[in-house]
C-alpha positions in Angstrom: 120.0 121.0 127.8 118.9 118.6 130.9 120.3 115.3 132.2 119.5 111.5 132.4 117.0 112.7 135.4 115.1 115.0 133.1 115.1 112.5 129.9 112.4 110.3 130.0 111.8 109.7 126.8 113.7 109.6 123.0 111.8 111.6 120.1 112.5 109.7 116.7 113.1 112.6 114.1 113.6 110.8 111.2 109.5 110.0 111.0 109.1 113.9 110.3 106.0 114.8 108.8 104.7 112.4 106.5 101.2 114.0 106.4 98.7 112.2 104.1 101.1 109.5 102.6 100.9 107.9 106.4 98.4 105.7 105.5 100.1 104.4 102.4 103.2 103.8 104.7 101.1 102.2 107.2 99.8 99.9 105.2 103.2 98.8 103.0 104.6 98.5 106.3 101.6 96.4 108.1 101.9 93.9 104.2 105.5 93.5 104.8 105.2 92.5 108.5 102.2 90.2 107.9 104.3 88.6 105.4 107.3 87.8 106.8 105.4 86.7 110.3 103.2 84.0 107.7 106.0 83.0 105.3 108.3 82.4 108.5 105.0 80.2 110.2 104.3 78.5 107.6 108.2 76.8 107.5 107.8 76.3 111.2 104.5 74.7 110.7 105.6 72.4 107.6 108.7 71.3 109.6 106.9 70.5 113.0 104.0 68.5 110.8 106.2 66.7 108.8 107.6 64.0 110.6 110.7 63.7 107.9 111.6 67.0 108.8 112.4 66.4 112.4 116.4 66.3 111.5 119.0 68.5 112.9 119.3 70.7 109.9 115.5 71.5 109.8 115.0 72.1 113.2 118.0 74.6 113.2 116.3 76.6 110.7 112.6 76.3 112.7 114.7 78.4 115.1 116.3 80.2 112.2 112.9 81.4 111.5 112.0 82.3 115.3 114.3 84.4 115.3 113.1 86.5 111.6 109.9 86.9 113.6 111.7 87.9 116.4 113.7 90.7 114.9 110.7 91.3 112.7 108.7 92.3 116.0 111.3 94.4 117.6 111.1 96.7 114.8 107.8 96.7 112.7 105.4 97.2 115.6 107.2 100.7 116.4 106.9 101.6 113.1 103.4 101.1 112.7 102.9 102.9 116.0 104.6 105.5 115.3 102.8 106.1 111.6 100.3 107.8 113.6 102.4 109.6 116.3 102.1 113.4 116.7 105.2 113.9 118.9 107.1 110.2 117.8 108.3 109.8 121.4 109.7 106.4 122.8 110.2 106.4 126.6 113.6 105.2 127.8 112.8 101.5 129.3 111.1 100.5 125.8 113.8 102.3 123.6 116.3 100.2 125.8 114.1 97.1 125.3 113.7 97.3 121.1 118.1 97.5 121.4 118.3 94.4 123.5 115.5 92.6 120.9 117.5 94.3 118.1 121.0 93.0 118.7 120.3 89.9 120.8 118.5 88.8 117.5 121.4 90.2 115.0 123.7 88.0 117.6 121.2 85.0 117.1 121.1 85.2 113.6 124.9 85.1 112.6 125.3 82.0 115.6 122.1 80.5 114.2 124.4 80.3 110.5 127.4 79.3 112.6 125.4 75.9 114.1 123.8 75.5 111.0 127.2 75.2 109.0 128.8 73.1 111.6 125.6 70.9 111.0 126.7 70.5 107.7 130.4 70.0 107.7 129.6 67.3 110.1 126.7 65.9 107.8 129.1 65.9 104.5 132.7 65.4 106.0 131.8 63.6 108.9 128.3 61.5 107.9 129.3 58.2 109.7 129.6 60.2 113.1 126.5 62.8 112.2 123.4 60.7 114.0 125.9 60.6 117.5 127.3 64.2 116.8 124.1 65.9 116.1 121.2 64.2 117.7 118.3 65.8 119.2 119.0 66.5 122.6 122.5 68.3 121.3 120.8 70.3 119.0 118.0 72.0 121.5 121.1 72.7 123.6 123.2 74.0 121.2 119.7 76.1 120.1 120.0 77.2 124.0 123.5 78.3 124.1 122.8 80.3 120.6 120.1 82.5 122.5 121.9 82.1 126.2 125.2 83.7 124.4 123.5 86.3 121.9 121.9 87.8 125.2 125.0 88.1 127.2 126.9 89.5 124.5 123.9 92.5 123.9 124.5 92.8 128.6 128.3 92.6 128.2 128.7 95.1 125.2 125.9 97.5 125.6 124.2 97.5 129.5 126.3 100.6 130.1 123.8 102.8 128.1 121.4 102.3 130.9 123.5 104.1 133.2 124.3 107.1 131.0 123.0 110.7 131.7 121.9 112.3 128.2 122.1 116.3 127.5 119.2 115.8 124.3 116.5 113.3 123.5 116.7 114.0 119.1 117.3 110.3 117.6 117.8 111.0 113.9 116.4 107.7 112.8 113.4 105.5 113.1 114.5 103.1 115.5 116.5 103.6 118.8 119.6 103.3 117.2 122.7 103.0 120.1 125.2 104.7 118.2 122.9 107.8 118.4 121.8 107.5 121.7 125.3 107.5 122.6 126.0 110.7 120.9 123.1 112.1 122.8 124.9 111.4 126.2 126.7 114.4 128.2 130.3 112.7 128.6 131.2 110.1 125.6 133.8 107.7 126.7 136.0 105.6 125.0 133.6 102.7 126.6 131.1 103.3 124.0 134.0 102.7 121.3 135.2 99.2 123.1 132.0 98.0 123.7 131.5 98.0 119.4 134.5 96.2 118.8 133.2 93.7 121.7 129.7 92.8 120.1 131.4 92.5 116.5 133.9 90.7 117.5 131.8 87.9 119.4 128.2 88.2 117.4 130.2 88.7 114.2 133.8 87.6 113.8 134.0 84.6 115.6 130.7 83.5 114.0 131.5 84.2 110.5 135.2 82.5 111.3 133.3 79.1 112.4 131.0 79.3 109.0 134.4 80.1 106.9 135.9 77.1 108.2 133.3 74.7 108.3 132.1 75.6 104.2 136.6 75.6 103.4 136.7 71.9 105.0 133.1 71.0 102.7 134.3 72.6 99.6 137.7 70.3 99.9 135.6 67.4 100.7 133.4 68.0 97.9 136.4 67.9 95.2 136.9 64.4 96.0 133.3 63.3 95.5 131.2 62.7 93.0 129.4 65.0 90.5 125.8 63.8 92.3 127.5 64.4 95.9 128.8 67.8 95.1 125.2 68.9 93.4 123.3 67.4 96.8 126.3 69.5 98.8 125.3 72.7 96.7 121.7 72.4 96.9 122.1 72.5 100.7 124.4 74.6 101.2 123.4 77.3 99.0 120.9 79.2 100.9 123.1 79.3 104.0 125.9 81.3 102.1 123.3 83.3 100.6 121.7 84.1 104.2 125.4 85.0 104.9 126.1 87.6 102.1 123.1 89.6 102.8 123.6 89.8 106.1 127.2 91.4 105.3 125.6 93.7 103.2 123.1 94.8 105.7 126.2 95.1 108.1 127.8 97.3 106.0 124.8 99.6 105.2 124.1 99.7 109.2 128.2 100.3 109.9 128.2 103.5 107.9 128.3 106.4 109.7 124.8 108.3 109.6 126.2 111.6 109.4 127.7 110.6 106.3 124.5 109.3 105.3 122.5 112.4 105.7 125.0 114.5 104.1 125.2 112.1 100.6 121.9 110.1 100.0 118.5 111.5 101.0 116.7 110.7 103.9 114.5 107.9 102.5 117.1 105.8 101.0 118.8 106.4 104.1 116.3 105.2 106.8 116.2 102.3 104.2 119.7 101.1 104.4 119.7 101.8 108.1 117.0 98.7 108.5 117.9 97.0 105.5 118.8 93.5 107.4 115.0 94.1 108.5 113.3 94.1 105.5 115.3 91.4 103.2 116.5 89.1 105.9 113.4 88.0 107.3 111.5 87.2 104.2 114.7 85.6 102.7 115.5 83.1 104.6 111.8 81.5 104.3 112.3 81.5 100.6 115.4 80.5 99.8 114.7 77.8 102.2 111.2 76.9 101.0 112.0 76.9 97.6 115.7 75.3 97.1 115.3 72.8 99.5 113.8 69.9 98.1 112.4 67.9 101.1 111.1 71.5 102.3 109.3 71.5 99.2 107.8 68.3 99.2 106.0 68.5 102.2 104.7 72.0 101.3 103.5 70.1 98.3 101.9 67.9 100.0 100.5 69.4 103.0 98.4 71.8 100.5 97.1 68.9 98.7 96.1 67.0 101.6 94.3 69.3 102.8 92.8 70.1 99.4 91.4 66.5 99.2 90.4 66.7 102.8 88.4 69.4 102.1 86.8 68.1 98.7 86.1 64.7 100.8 84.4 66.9 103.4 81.9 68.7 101.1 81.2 65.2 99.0 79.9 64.2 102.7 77.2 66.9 103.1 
């Protein structure tokens, strides 16, 4: 076939011809991305209102839920798009653009767990030394480095795909998935498998290792404490290890080779668990924050009601 000079675009097979049921697609699709983008804004909204809420753990997960709208956009506007697509082609610069979005966000997201643990081991082990350790200015910065290091990891492990020369332009998925693009180059080099191992180990491992430790040193704190300690420690704590689990789920669906996908499940369930952390993540971590968190709650409460009497006072006026 041709080379990198003659590929100028990606054509994403895995749409195929959905015919008629593109409008019922189009519109599942258009309710599930309006959703996560007003759940998500609404918990940024009800933290930056609410004075009470401008704490260390709360604004974490403000940028928590940045970056579900984030990953939300790198992915649900192509889809949409593409709903309506004859030929479902992606030229090369913004296929190489949704891949940075993509895995500087998957990068974010486990980092964003890692600061928001550390938050807490030093809120229940260390609570005398929490309003030095985490104050404000320390917790935009460490917000910084999250997004400063997620980037560089996505340059470091996967900016040699921009150089490659492909021999086809057939992406067997819905997204511009680097493992296939990679395929799809003329000369496959043992870079591609080192620069995997790179990204999972510093977006992933070391991550996951800083949220393992942090909850181990909590859990033994908490057997020492009281019974109304340990609940406040669980309430808190909950949705984070939650956040974590499904995101190793998703990992696992996403690590699974696709050719063994397409040769055991069909092609549906398949695209499915290929975007899985994209369709549950987002709109989980609103939830189990909005709903399980008390003060969260509260203000929610309370910002609807206020505004509910403003608006009664307003029509009493005229």
């Amino acid at each position: 076939m041709g080379n990198s000079s003659e590929t100028v675009s990606f054509v994403l097979a895995a749409y195929g011809n959905v015919g008629a049921l593109k409008y019922m697609y189009f519109s599942i699709i258009l309710f599930w991305y309006v959703s996560i983008c007003v759940a998500n804004t609404v918990l940024i909204v009800v933290i930056h209102v609410d004075r009470r809420l401008h704490e260390p753990m709360y604004i974490l997960l403000s940028n928590l839920c940045v970056n579900e709208i984030n990953g939300s956009t790198s992915m649900y506007p192509l889809l949409l798009s593409q709903m309506f697509s004859d030929s479902h082609e992606v030229t090369l610069p913004w296929c190489f653009l949704q891949m940075c979005c993509m895995y500087t966000t998957a990068s974010a997201e486990f980092c964003s767990l890692a600061a928001m643990a550390y938050d807490r081991y030093i809120s229940i082990c260390h609570p005398l030394r929490y309003n030095i350790t985490m104050n404000t200015e320390r917790v935009f910065m460490l917000i910084l480095l999250v997004w400063v290091y997620s980037f560089l990891i996505f340059i470091f492990s996967f900016s040699f795909i921009f150089s490659l020369k492909f021999c086809g332009n057939v992406v067997n998925n819905v997204y511009c998935d680097h493992k296939l693009i990679i395929r799809l180059s003329c000369s496959v080099s043992i870079h591609s498998f080192i620069s995997d191992i790179f990204f999972l180990l510093l977006s992933i491992f070391i991550p996951f290792s800083l949220i393992s430790v942090s909850y181990m040193k909590i859990l033994a704190v908490c057997r020492k404490t009281s019974t109304e300690n340990k609940q406040k420690a669980v309430t808190t704590c909950t949705p984070q290890i939650v956040s974590v689990s499904n995101l190793f789920v998703g990992c696992i669906f996403h690590a699974i080779d696709s050719s063994v996908l397409v040769a055991q499940v069909p092609g549906e369930v398949r695209i499915i668990l290929s975007i899985y952390l994209l369709i549950c993540q987002p709109m989980l971590t609103p939830f189990m924050y909005g709903f399980n968190l008390p003060k969260i709650r509260q203000s929610c409460t309370m910002l609807v009601f206020k505004r509910k009497s403003i608006s009664l006072f307003g029509k009493r006026l005229f």
